[in-house]
Backbone of each chain as ProteinMPNN parsed JSONL, in Angstrom:
{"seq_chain_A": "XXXXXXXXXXXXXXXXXXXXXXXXXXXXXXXXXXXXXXXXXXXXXXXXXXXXXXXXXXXXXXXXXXXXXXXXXXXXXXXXXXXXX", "coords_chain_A": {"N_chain_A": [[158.475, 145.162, 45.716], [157.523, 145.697, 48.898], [155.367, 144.021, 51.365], [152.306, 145.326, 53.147], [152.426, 146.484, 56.425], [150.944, 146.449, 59.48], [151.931, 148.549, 61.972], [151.13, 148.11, 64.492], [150.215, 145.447, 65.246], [147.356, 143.276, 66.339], [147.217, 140.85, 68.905], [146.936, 137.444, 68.132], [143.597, 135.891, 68.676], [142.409, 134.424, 71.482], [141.525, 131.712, 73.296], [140.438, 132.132, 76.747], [140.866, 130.839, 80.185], [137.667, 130.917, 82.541], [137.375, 133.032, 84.93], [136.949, 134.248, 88.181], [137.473, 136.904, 88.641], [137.361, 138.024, 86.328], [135.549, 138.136, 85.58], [133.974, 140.514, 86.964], [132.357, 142.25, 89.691], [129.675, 141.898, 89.938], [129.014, 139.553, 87.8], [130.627, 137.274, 89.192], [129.078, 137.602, 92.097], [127.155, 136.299, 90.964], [127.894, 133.849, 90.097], [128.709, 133.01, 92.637], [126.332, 132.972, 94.085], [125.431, 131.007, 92.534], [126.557, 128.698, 92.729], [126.103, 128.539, 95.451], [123.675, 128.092, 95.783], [123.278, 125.736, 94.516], [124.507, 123.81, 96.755], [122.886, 124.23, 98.54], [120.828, 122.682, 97.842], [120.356, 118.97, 98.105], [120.654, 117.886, 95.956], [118.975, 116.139, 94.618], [115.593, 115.659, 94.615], [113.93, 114.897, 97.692], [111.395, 112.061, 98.386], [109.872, 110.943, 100.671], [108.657, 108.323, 101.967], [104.715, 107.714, 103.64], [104.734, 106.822, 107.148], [102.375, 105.352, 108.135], [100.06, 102.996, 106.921], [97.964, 104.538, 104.221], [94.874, 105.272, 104.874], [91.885, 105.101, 103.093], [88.649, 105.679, 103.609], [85.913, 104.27, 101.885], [83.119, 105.64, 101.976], [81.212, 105.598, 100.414], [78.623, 104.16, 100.597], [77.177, 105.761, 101.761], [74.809, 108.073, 101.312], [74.083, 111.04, 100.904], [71.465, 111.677, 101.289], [70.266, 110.018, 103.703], [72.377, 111.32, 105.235], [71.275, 113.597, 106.051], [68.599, 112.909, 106.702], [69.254, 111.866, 109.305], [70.465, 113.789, 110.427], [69.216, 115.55, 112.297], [68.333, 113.695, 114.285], [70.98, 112.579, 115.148], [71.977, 114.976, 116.288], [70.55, 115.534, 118.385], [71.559, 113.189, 119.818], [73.776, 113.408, 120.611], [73.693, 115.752, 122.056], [72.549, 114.894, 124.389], [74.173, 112.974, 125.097], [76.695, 114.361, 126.423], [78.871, 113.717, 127.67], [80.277, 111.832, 126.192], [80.882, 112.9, 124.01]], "CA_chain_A": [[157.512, 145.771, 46.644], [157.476, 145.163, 50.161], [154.035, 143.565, 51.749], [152.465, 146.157, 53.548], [152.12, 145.533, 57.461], [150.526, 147.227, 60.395], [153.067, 148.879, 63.056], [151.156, 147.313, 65.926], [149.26, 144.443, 65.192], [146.281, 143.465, 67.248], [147.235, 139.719, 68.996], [145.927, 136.653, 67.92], [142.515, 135.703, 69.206], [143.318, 133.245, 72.497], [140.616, 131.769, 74.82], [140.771, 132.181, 78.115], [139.669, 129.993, 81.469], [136.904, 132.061, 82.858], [137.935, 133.34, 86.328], [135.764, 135.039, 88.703], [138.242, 137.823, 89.041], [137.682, 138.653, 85.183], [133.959, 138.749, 85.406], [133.459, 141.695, 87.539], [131.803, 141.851, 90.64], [128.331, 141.478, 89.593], [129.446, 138.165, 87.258], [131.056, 137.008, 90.533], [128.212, 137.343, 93.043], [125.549, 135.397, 90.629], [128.481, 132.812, 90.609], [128.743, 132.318, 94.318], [124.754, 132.21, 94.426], [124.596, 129.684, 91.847], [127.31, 127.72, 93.922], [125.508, 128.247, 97.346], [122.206, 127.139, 95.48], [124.002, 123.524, 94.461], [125.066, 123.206, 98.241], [122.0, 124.071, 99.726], [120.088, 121.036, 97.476], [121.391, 118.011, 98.128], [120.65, 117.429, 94.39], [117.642, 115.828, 94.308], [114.276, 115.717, 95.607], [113.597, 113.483, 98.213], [110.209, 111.521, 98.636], [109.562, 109.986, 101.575], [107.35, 107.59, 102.047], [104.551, 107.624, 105.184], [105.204, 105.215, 107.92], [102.042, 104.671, 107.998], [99.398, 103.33, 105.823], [97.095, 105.354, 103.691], [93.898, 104.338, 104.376], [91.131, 105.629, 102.232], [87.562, 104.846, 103.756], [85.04, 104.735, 100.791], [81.936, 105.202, 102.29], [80.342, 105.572, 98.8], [77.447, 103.473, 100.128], [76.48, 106.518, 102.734], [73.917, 108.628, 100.873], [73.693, 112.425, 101.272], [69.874, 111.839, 101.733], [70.167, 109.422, 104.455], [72.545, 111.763, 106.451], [70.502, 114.475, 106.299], [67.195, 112.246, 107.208], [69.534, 110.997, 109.911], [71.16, 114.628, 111.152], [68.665, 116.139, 113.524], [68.542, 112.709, 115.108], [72.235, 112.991, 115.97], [72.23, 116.268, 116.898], [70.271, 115.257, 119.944], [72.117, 111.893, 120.613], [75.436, 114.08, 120.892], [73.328, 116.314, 123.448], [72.494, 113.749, 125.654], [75.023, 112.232, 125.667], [77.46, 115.578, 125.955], [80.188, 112.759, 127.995], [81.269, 110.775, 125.443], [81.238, 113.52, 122.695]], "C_chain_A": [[157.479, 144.991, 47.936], [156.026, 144.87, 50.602], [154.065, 144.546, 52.905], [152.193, 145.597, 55.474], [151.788, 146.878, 58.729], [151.566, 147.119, 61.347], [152.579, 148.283, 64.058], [149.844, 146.237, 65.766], [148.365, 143.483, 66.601], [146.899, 141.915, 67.565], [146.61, 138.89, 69.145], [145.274, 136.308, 69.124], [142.851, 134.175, 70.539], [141.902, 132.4, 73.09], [141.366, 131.339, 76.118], [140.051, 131.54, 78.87], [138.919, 131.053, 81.911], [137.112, 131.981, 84.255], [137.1, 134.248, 86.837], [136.451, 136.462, 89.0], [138.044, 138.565, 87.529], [136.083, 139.023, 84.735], [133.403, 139.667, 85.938], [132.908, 141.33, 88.597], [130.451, 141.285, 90.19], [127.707, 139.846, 89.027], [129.88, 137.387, 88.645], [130.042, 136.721, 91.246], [127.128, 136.569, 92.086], [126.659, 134.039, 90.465], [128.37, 132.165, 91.847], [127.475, 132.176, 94.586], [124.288, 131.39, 93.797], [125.373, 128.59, 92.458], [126.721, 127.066, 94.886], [124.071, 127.422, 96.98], [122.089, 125.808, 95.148], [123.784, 123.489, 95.589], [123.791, 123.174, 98.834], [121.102, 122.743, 99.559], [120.898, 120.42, 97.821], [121.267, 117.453, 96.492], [119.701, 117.174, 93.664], [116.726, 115.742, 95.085], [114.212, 115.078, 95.889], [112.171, 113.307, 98.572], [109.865, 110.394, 99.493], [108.071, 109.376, 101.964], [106.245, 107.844, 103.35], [104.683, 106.562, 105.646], [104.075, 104.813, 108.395], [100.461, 104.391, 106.65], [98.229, 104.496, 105.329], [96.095, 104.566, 103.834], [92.647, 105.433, 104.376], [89.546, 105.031, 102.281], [86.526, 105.143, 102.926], [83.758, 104.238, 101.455], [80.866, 105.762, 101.445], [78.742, 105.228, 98.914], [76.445, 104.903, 101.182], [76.109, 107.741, 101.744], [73.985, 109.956, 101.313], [72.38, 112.489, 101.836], [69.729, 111.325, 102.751], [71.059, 110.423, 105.769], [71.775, 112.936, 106.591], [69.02, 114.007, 106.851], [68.071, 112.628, 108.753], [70.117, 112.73, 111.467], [70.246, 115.322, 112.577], [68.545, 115.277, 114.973], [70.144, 112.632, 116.277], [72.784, 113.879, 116.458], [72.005, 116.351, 118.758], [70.758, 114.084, 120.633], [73.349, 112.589, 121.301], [75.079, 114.945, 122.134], [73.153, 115.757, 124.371], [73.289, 112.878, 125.945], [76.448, 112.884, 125.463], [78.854, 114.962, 126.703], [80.669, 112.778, 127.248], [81.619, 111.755, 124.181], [81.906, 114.991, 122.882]], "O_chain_A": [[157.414, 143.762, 47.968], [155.283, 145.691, 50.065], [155.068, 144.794, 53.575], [151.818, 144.452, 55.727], [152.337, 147.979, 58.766], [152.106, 146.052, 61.64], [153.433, 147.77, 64.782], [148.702, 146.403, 66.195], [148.91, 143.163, 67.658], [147.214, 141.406, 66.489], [145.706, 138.93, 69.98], [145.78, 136.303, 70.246], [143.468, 133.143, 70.272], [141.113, 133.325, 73.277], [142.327, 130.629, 76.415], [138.841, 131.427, 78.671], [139.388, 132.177, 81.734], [137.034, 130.88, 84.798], [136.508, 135.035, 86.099], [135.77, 137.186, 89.727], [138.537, 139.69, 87.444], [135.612, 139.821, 83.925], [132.251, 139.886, 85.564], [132.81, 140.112, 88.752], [130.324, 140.062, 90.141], [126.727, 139.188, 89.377], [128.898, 136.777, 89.067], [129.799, 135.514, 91.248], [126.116, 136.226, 92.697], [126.087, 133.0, 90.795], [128.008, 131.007, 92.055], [127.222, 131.252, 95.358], [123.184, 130.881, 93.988], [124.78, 127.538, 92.695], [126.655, 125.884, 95.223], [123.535, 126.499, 97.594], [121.198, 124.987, 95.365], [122.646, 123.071, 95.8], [123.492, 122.245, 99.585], [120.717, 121.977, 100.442], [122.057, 120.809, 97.964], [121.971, 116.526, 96.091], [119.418, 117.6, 92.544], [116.942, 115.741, 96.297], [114.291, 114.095, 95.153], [111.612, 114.288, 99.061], [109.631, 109.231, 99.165], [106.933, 109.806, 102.153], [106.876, 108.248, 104.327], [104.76, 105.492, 105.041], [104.214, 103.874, 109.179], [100.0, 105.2, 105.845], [97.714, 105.244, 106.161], [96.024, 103.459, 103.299], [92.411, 106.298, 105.22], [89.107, 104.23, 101.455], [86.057, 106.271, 103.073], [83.341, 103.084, 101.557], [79.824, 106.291, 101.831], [77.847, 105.56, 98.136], [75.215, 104.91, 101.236], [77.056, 108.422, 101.35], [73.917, 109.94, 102.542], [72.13, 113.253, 102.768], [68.871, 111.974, 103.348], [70.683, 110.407, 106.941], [71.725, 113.202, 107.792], [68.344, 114.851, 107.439], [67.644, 113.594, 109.385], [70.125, 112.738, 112.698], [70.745, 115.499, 113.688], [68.594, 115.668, 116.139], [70.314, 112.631, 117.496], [73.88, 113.828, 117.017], [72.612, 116.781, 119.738], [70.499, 113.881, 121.819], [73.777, 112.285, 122.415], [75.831, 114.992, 123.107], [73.687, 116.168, 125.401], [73.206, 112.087, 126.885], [77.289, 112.398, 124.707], [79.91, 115.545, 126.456], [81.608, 113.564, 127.128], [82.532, 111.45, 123.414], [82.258, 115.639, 121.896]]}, "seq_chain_B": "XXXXXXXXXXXXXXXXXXXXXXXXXXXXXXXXXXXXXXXXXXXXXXXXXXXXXXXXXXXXXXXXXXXXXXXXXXXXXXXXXXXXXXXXXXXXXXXXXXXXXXXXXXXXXXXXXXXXXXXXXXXXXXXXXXX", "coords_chain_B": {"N_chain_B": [[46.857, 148.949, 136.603], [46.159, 146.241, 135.797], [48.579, 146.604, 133.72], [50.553, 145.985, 135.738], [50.447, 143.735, 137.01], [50.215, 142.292, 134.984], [53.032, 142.451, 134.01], [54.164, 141.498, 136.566], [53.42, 139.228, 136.375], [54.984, 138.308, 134.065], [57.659, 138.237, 134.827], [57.712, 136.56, 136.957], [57.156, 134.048, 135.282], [59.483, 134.231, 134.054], [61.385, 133.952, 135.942], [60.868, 131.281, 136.602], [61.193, 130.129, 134.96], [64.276, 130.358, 134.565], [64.365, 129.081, 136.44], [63.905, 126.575, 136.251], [65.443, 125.535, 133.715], [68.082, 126.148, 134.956], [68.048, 123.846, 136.479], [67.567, 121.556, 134.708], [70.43, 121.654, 133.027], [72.729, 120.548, 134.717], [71.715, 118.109, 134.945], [72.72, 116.795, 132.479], [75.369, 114.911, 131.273], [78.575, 116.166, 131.635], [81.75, 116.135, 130.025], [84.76, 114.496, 130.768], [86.936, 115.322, 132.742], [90.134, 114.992, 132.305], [88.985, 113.988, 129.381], [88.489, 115.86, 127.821], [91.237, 118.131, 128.541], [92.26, 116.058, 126.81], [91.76, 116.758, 123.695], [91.654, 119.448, 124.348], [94.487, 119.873, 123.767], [95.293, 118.735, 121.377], [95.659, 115.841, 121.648], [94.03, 114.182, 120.614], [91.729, 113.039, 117.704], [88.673, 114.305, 116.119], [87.223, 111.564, 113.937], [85.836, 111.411, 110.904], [84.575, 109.185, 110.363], [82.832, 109.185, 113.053], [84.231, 108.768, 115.322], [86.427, 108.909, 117.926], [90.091, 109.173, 117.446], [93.665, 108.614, 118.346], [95.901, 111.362, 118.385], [99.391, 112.032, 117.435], [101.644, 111.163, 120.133], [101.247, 108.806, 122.034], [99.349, 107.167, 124.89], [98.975, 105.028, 127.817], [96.954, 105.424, 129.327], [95.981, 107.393, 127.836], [95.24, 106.174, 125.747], [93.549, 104.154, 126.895], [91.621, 106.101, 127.532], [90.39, 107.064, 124.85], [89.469, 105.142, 123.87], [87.691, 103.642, 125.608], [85.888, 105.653, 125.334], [85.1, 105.417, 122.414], [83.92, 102.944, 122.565], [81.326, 103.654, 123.783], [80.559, 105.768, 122.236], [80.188, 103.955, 120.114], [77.914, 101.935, 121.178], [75.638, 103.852, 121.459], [75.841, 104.765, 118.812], [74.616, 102.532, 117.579], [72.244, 101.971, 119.037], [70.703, 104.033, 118.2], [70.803, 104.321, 115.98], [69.545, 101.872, 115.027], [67.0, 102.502, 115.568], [66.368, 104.412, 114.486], [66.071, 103.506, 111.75], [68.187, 102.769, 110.566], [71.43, 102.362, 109.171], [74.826, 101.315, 111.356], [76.808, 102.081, 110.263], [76.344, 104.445, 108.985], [75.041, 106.062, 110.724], [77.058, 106.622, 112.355], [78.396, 108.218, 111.253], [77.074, 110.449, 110.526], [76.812, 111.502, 113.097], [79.749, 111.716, 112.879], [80.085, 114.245, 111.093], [78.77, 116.253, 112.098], [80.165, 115.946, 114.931], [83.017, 116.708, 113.779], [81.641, 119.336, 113.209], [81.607, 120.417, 115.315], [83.908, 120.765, 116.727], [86.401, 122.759, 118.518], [88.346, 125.965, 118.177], [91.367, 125.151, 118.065], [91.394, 122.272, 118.644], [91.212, 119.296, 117.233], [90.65, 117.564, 113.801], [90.132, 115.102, 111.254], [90.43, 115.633, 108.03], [88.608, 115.453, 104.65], [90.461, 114.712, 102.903], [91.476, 113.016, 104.462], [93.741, 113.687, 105.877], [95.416, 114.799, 109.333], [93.544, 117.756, 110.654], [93.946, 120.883, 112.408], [91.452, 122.104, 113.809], [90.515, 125.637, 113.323], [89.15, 129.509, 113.195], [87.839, 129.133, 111.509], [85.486, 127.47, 109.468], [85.27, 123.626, 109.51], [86.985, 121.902, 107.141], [84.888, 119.504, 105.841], [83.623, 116.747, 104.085], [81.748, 116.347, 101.366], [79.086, 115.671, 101.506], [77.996, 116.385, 103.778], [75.741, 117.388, 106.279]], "CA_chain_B": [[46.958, 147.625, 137.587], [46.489, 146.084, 134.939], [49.863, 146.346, 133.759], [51.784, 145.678, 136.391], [50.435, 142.821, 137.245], [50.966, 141.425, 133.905], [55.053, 142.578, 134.46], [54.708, 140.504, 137.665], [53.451, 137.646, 135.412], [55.834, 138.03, 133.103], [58.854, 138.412, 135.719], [57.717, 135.159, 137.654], [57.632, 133.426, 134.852], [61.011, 134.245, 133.594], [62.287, 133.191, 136.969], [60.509, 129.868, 136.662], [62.029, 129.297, 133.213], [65.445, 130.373, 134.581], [65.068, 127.799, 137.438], [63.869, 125.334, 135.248], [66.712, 126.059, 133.175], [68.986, 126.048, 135.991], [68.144, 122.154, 137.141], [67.965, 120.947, 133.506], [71.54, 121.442, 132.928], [73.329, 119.473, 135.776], [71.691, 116.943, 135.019], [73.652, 116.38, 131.296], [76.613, 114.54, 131.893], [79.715, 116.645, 131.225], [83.27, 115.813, 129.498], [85.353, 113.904, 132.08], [88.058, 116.385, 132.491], [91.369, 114.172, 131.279], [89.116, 113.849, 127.872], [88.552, 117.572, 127.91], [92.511, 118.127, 127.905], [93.142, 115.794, 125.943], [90.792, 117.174, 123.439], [92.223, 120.853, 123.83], [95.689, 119.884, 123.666], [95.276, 118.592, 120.369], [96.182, 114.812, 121.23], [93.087, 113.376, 120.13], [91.17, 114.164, 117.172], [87.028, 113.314, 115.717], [87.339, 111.383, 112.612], [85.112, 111.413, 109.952], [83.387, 107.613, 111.132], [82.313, 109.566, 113.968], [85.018, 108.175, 116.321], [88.027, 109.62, 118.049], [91.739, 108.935, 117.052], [94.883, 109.45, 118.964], [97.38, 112.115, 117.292], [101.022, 112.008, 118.254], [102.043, 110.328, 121.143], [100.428, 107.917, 122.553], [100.344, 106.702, 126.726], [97.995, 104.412, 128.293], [95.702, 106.241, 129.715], [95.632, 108.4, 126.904], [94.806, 105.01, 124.659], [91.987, 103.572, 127.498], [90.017, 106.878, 127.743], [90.125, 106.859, 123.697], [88.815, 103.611, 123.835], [85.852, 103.882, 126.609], [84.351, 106.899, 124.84], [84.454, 104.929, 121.233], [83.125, 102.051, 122.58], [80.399, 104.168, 124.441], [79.927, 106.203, 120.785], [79.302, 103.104, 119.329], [76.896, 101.844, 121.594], [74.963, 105.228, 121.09], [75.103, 105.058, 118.125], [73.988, 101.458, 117.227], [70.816, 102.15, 119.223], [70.019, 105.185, 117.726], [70.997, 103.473, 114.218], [68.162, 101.291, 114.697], [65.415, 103.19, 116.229], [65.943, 105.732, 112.787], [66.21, 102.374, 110.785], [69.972, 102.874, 109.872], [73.077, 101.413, 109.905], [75.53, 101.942, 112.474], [77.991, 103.04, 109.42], [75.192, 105.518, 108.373], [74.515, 107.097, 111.845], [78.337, 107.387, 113.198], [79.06, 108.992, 109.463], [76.371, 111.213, 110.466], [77.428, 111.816, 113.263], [81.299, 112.072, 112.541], [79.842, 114.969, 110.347], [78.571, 116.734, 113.06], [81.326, 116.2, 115.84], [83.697, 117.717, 112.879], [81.322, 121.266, 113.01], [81.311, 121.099, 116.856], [85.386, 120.95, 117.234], [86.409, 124.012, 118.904], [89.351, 125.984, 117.492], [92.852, 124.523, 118.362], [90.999, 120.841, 118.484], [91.964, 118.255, 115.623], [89.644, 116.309, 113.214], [90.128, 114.502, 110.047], [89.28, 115.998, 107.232], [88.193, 114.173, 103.893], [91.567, 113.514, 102.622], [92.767, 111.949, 105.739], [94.543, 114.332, 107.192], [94.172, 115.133, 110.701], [93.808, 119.176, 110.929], [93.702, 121.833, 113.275], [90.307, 123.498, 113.73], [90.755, 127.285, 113.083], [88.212, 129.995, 113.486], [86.725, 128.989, 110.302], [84.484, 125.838, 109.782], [86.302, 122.836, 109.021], [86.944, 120.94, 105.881], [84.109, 118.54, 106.248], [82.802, 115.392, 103.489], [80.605, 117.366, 100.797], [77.722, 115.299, 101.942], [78.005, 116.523, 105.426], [74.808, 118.331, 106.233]], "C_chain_B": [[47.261, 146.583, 136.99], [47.684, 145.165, 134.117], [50.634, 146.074, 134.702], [51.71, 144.378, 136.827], [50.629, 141.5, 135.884], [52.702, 141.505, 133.503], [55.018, 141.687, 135.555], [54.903, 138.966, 137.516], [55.107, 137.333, 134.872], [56.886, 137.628, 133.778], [58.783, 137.321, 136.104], [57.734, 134.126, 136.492], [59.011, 133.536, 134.541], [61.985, 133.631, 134.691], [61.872, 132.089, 136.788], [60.941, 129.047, 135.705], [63.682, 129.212, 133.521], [65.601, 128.895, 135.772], [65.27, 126.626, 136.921], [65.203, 124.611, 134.508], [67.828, 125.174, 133.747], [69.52, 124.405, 136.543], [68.35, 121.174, 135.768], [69.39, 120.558, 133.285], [72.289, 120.663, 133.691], [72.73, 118.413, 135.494], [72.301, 115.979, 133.443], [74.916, 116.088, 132.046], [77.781, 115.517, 131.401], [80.926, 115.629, 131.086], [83.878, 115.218, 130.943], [86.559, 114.684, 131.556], [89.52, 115.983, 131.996], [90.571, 114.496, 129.714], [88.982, 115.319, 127.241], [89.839, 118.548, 127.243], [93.335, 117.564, 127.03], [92.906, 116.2, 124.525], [91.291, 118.889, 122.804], [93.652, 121.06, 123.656], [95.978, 118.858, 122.404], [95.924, 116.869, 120.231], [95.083, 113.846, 121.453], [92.178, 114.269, 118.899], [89.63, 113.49, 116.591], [87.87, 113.102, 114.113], [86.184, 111.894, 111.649], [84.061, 110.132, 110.364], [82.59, 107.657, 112.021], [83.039, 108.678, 115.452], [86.013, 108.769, 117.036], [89.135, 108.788, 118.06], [92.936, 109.377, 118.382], [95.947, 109.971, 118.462], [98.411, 111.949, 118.167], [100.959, 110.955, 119.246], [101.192, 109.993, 121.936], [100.768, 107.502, 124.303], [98.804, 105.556, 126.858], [96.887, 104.683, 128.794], [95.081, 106.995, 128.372], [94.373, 107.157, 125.464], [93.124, 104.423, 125.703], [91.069, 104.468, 127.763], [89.487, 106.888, 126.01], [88.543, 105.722, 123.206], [87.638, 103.313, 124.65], [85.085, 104.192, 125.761], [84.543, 106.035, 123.3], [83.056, 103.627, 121.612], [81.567, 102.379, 123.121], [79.925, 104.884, 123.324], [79.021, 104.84, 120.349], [78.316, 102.298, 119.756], [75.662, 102.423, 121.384], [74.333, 104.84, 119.946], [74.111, 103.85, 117.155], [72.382, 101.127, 117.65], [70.251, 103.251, 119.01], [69.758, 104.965, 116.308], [69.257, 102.733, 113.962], [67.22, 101.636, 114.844], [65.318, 104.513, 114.917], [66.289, 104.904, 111.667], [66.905, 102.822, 110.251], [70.823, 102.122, 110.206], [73.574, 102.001, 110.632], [76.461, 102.811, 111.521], [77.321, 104.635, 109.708], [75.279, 106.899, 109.594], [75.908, 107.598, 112.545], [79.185, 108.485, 111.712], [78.631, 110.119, 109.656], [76.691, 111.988, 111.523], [79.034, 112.296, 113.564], [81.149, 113.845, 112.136], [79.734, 116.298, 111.422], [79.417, 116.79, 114.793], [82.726, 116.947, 115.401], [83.262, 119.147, 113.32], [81.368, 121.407, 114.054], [82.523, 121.123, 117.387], [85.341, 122.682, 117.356], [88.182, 124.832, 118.836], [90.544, 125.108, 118.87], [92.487, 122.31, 118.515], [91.463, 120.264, 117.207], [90.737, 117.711, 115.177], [90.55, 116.094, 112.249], [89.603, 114.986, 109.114], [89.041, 115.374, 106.194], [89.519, 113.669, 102.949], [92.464, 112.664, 103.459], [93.412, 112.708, 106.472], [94.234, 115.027, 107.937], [94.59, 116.805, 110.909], [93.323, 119.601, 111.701], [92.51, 122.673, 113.262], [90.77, 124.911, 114.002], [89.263, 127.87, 113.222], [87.108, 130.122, 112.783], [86.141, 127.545, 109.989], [85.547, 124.799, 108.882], [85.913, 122.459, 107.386], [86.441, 119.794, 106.271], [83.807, 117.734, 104.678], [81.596, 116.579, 102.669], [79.002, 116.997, 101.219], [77.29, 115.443, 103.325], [76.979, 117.728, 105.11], [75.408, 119.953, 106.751]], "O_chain_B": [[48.254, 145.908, 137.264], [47.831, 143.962, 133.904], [51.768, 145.862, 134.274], [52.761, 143.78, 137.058], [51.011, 140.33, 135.896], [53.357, 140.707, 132.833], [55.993, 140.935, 135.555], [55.64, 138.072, 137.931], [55.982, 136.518, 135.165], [57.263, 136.51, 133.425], [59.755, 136.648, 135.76], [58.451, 133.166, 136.772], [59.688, 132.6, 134.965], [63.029, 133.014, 134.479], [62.903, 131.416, 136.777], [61.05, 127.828, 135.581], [64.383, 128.348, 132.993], [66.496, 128.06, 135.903], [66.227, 125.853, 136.969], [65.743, 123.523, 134.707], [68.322, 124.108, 133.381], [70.615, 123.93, 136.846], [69.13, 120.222, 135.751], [69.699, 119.367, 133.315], [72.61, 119.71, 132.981], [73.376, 117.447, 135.901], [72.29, 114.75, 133.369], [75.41, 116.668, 133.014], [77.68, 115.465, 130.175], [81.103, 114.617, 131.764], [83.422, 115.529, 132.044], [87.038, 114.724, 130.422], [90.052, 116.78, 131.223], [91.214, 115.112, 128.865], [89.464, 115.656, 126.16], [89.841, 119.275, 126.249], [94.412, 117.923, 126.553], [93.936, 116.026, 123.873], [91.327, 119.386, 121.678], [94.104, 122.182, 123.428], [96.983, 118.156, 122.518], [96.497, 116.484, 119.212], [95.12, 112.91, 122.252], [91.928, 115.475, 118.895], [89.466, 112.271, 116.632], [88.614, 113.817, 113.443], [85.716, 113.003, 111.908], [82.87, 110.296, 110.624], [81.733, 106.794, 112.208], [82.409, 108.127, 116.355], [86.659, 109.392, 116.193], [89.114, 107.72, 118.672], [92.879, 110.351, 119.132], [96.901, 109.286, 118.094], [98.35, 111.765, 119.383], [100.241, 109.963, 119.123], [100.423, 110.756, 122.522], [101.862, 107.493, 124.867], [97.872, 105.452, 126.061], [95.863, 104.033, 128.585], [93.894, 107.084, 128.057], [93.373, 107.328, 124.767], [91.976, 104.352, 125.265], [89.937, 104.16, 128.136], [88.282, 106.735, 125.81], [87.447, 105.651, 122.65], [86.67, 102.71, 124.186], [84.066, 103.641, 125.344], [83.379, 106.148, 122.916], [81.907, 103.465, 121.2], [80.674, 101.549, 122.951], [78.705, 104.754, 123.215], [77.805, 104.666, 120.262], [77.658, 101.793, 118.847], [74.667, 101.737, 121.151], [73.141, 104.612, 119.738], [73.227, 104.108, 116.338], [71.558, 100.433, 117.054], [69.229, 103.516, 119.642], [68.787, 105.315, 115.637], [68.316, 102.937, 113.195], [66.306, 101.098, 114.219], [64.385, 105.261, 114.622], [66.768, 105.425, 110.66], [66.54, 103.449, 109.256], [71.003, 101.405, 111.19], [73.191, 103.142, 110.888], [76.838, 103.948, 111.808], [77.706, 105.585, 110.39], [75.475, 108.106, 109.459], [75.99, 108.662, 113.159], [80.203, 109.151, 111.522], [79.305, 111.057, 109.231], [76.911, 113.171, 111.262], [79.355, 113.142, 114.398], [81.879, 114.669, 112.688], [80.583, 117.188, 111.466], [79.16, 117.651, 115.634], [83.438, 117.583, 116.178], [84.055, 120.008, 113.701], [81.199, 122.589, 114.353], [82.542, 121.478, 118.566], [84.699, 123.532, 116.74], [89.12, 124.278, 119.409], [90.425, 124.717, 120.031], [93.31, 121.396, 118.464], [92.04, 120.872, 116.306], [89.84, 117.404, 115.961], [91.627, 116.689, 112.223], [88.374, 114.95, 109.043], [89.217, 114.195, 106.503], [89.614, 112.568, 102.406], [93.5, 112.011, 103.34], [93.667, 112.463, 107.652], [93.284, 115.807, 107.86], [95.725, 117.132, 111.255], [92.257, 119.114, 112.077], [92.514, 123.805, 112.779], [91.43, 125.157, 115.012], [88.292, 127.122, 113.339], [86.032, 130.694, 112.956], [86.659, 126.562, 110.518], [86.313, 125.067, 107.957], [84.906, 122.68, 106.715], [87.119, 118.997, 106.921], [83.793, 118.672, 103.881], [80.846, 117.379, 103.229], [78.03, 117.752, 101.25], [76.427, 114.781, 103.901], [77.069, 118.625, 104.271], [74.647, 120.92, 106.757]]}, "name": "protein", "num_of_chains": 2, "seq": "XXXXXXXXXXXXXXXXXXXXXXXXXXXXXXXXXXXXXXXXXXXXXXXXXXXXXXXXXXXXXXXXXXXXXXXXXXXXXXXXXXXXXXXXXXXXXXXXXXXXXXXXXXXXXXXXXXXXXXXXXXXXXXXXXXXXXXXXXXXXXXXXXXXXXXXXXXXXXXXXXXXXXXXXXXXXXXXXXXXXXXXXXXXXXXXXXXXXXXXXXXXXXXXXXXXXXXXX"}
């Protein structure tokens, strides 16, 4: 008995490099925008420091109650003296 | 008769209030016109301490009118401090608070995280304890 055998046998299973010519257009253009989206980062985030300092005036000891005593008072210093302010 | 002579009242006074008026004003000192521009051209701004700052670029002039009008604030406000038994912190805090709500848009202040922003047509970002 002869082993039986298919007239056109299907050829073995290969892989292939993936080429942008085999992915279609659509495969293609989200290639070149995941490309252009590398290039446009430079990679990583940069964090620059400020040049100058942070400064953080805690005037903790100034009371809500005291500027409000204090506000009508300065309302009229700032009028009279409508120069300097 | 009557009436009309109480419209004549009324009328003369109203002129006597407008003159009144009229002489009152001139005699407030106005803005010295450099601090004016410098002021609406956004290269000075009120802090929060009740002081003014110089944003961006800096010149000499630009630095000695800065510097007049603080030192003339803090004069102010050191005798106003004491005569409402306060500190000077207290009273330029107080008013800082209040030279903040009186910036006029495109002007600069400070707002409470430090950074110096652009008054817009809406009230600034002022210090929660700001009256």
């Amino acid at each position: 008995m002869k082993p039986m055998k298919l007239t056109s046998p299907a050829r073995t299973a290969h892989k292939a490099p993936m080429e942008l010519a085999k992915m279609g257009p659509a495969g293609a253009a989200k290639t070149v925008i995941a490309v252009l989206g590398l290039l446009a980062l430079p990679g990583c985030i940069s964090v620059t420091a400020p040049d100058k300092p942070i400064v953080i005036e805690l005037n903790i000891n100034i009371t809500q109650e005291v500027i409000y005593r204090l506000a009508a008072d300065a309302e009229n210093t700032i009028e009279e003296n409508a120069d300097i302010f | 008769m009557n009436r009309m002579k109480r419209t004549r009242l009324a009328i003369a006074g109203t002129l006597g209030a407008v003159t009144l008026a009229g002489i009152a004003v001139p005699a407030l000192a106005q803005r010295d016109p450099a601090y004016d521009a410098a002021r609406q051209a956004g290269q000075v701004a009120e802090k929060m301490d009740g002081y003014l700052m110089i944003v961006g670029s800096s010149s000499p002039s630009l630095e000695a009118l800065v510097k007049d009008i603080n030192i003339k604030r803090r004069a102010v406000y050191a005798e106003k401090a004491q005569a409402a038994n306060a500190t000077l912190q207290e009273y330029a805090f107080t008013a800082g608070c209040l030279n903040i709500a009186r910036t006029k848009p495109g002007e600069k202040y400070e707002a409470p995280d430090g950074s110096i922003n652009t008054r817009t047509s809406a009230p600034p970002e002022r210090d929660p304890r700001c009256p």
